[in-house]
N, C-alpha and C positions, 0 to 999 in steps of 0.2 A: 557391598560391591555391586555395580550393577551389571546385568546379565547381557550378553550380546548378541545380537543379532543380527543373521545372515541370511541370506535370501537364495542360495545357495544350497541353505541346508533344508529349504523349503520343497516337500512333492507338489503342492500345490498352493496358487497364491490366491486370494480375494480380497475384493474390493469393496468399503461399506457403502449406501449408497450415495456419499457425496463423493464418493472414489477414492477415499482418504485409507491407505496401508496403515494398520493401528490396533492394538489388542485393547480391548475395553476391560476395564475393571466391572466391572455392570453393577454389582450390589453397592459401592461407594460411590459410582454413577448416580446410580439410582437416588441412593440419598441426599447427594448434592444436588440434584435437580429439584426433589421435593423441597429440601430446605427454602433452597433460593425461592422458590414462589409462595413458601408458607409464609416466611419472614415477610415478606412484601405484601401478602394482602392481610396479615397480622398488622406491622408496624404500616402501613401506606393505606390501608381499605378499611381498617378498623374492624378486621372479621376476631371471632374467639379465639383465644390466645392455645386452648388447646389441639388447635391443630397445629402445634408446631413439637405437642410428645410423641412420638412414635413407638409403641412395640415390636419386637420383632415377628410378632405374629400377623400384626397390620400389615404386611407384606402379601400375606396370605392369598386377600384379596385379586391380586393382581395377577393376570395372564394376559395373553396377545389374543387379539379378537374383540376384546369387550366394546359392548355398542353401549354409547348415552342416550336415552330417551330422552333431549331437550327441553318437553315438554312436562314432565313429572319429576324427572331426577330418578329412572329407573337405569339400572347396567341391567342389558342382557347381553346373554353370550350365546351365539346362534349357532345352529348345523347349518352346512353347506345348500340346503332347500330350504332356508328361511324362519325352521321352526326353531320356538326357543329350549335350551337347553337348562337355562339356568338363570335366574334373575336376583336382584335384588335391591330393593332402595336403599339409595346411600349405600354403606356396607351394610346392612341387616340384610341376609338372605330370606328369600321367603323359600315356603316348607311346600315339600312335593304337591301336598293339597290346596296351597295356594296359589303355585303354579298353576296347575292343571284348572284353577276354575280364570284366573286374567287369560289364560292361554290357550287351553286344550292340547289340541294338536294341529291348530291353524298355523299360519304365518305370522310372527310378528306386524303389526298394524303400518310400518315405515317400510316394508318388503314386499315388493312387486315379482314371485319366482319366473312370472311366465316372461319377463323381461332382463336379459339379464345387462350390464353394466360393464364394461374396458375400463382398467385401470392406468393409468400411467408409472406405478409404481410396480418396481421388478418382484415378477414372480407372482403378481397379483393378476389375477386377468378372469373374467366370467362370474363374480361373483352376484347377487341379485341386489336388483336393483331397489336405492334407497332413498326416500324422500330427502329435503331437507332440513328434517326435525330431528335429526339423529348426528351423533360424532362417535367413529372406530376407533379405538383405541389401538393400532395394528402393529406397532414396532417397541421396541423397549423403550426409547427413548419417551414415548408415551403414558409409561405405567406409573410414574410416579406422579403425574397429572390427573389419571385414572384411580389413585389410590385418596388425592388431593382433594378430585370435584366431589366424589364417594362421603367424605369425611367433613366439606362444607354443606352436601345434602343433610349429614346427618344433623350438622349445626343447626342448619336454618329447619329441618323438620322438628328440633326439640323447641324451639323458637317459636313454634306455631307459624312458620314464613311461608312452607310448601304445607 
């Protein structure tokens, strides 16, 4: 039987940000989103066929913030002044000590702090500013793209391609 809904019964009400009133399922979201682009660049791009298994632990991977290094195929996940918090190619995380020697406790190389950046997306505003060699991973909608490019780096790193 399906459950009804009243607006009425609502203290407060919001809106996502195409303005669309709507409860998301997010984890069947999520994996319908990854499917749809696994199957496409499996059957259409001719990529390896095992990006289209997923574990439930491959999930793992995924949080809101993750930045793409463009240029290597690194995720980092940054603190609010630029420095990295957490990296890893592909999904392979690397280990505190390998952090600390790409990293230290500088800025990320696409992070300008002493500038910072307006966003046009709500609730986003001040953040530093980024070259354009990098993609945020910033909303859910996002993560399974994030979880996606992660697991074609790791393709084309066993490949010898990165």
């Amino acid at each position: 039987m399906a459950q009804h809904f009243s607006l009425a019964a609502c203290d407060v009400v919001g809106f996502d940000l195409d303005h669309t009133l709507c409860r998301y399922n997010l984890p069947e979201s999520a994996r319908l989103i990854y499917n749809s682009f696994a199957q496409f660049l499996v059957k259409e791009k001719g990529y390896n066929e095992g990006l289209l298994t997923l574990t439930p632990e491959d999930w793992d991977f995924c949080c809101k913030g993750l930045a793409l290094d463009l240029e290597d195929g690194t995720f980092i996940k940054l603190a609010a002044d630029g420095t990295v918090l957490r990296a890893s190619h592909g999904t392979k995380m690397m280990t505190p000590e390998a952090l600390t020697e790409a990293f230290g406790k500088k800025e990320w190389r696409h992070c300008v702090s002493d500038k910072r950046c307006t966003s046009d997306k709500p609730g986003v505003s001040d953040i530093p500013c980024c070259s354009g060699k990098c993609y945020f991973y910033d909303n859910y909608f996002d993560l399974p793209g994030a979880l996606l490019c992660a697991r074609v780096v790791d393709s084309l790193t066993k490949v010898g391609s990165i």
